[in-house]
C-alpha positions in Angstrom: 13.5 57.6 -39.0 12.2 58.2 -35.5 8.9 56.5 -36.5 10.2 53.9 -38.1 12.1 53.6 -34.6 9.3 54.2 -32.4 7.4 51.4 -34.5 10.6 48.4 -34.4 10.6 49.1 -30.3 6.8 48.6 -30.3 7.0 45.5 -32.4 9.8 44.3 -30.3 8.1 45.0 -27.2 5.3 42.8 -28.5 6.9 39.9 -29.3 9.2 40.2 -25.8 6.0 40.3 -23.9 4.4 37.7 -26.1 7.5 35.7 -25.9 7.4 36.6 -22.2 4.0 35.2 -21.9 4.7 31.8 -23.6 7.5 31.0 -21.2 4.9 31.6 -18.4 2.4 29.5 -19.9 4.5 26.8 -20.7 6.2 27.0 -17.1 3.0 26.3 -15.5 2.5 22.9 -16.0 5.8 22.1 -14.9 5.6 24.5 -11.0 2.5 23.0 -10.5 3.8 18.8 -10.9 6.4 20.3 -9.0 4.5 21.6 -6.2 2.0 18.2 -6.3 5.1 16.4 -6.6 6.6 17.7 -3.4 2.9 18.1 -1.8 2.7 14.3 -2.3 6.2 13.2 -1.0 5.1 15.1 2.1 1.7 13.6 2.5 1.7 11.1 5.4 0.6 7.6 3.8 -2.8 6.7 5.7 -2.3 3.6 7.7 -5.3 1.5 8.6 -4.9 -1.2 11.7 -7.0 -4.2 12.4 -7.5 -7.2 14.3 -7.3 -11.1 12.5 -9.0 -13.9 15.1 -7.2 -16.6 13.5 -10.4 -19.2 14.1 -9.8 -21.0 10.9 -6.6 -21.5 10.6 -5.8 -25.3 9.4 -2.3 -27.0 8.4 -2.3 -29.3 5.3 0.7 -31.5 5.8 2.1 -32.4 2.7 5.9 -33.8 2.8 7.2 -35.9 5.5 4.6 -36.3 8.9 4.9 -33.1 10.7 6.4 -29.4 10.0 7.7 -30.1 6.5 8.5 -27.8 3.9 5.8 -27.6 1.3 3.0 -27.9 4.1 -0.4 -25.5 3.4 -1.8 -22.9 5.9 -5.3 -21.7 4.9 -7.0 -19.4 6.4 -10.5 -17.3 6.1 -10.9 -15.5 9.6 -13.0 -12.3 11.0 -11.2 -8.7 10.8 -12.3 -6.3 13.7 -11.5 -2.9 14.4 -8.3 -1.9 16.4 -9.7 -2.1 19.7 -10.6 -5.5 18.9 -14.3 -5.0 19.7 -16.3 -4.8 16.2 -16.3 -6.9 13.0 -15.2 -4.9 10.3 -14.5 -7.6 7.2 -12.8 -11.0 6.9 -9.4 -12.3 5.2 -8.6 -15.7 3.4 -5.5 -17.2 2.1 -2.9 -19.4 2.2 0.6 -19.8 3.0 3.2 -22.2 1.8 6.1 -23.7 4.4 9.7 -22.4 3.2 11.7 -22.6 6.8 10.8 -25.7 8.9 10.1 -24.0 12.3 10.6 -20.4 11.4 8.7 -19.0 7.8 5.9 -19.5 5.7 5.6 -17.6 2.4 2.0 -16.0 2.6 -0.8 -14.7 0.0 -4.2 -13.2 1.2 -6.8 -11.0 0.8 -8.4 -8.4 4.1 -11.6 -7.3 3.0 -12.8 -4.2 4.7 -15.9 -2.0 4.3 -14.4 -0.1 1.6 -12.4 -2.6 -0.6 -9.8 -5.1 0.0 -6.1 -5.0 0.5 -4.1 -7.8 -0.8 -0.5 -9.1 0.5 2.4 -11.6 -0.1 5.4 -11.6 2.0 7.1 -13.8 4.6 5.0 -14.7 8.0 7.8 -15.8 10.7 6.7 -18.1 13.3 8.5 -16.2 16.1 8.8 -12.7 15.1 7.0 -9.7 13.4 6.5 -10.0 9.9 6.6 -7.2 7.0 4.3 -8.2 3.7 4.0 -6.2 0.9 0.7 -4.4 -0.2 0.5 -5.5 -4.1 -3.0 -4.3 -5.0 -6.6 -4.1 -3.8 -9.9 -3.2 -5.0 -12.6 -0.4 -3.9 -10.7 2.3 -2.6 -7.1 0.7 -2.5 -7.5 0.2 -6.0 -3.9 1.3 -6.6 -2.8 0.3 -3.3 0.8 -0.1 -2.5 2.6 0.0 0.9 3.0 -2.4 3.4 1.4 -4.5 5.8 3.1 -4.7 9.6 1.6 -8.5 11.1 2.3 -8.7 15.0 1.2 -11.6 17.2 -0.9 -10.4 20.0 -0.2 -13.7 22.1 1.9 -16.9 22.2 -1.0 -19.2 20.8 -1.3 -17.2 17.8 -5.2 -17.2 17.7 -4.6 -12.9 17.5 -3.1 -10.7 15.1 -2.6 -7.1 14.2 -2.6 -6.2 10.7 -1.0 -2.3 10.6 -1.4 -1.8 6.5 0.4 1.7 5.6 -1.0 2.8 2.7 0.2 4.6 -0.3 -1.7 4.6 -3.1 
């Protein structure tokens, strides 16, 4: 009977341990999405800023004879870097006129030297504007984010395009 005890405890021992030892194993997986999950909320998306020289920019009018809504913005201007020094890439678009005087609904494309973001958001005439990153190609292949678009003078020939990242 003590043998037969002795052997029950060792077989029972095995299969806690092996038991034991599954739980681990299958726990794994799981701590370590956990810890790149948190890893990644805690990762500061990168943010890339750039200069537009809006050189291109041309008005299509389209309803009534001046600022109408429906009216066509198209653009294709050089990017440079943030100090506004170097060429870095090029955009082109288009925007659509929603709010006589005030908005434009815009869709574009900044190509940079390692792939190009694309946006689509409101552009205000007066104010800071806040498009959303919706794709991109190169390395902002699975872009998302946003893009901040401030006017660096009254005659809007100057613009800085603050895209944060996420992707």
């Amino acid at each position: 009977m003590p043998r037969r005890f002795v052997v029950a405890s060792i077989v029972l021992a095995a299969v806690a341990t092996t038991g034991l030892a599954v739980n681990a194993a299958q726990a794994t997986p799981d701590a370590r999405a956990v810890s790149g999950a948190s890893a990644a909320a805690n990762r500061v998306a990168p943010r890339i800023t750039v200069v537009e020289r809006a050189v291109s920019d041309t008005v299509v009018d389209l309803g009534p004879n001046g600022d109408s809504s429906g009216d066509l913005l198209s653009f294709a201007n050089p990017i440079y870097n943030s100090a506004n020094s170097t060429k870095v890439g090029r955009d082109q678009g288009s925007c659509i006129r929603t709010v006589v005087g005030k908005a434009w609904q815009c869709s574009f494309t900044t190509l940079l030297p390692k792939g190009s973001l694309v946006v689509e958001g409101p552009f205000y005439d007066a104010r800071d504007s806040v498009l959303a990153i919706t794709g991109g190609t190169g390395a902002y292949s699975r872009a998302r984010g946003v893009m901040h678009l401030h006017a660096r003078n009254a005659k809007g020939t100057a613009y800085t395009f603050r895209f944060t990242v996420q992707s």
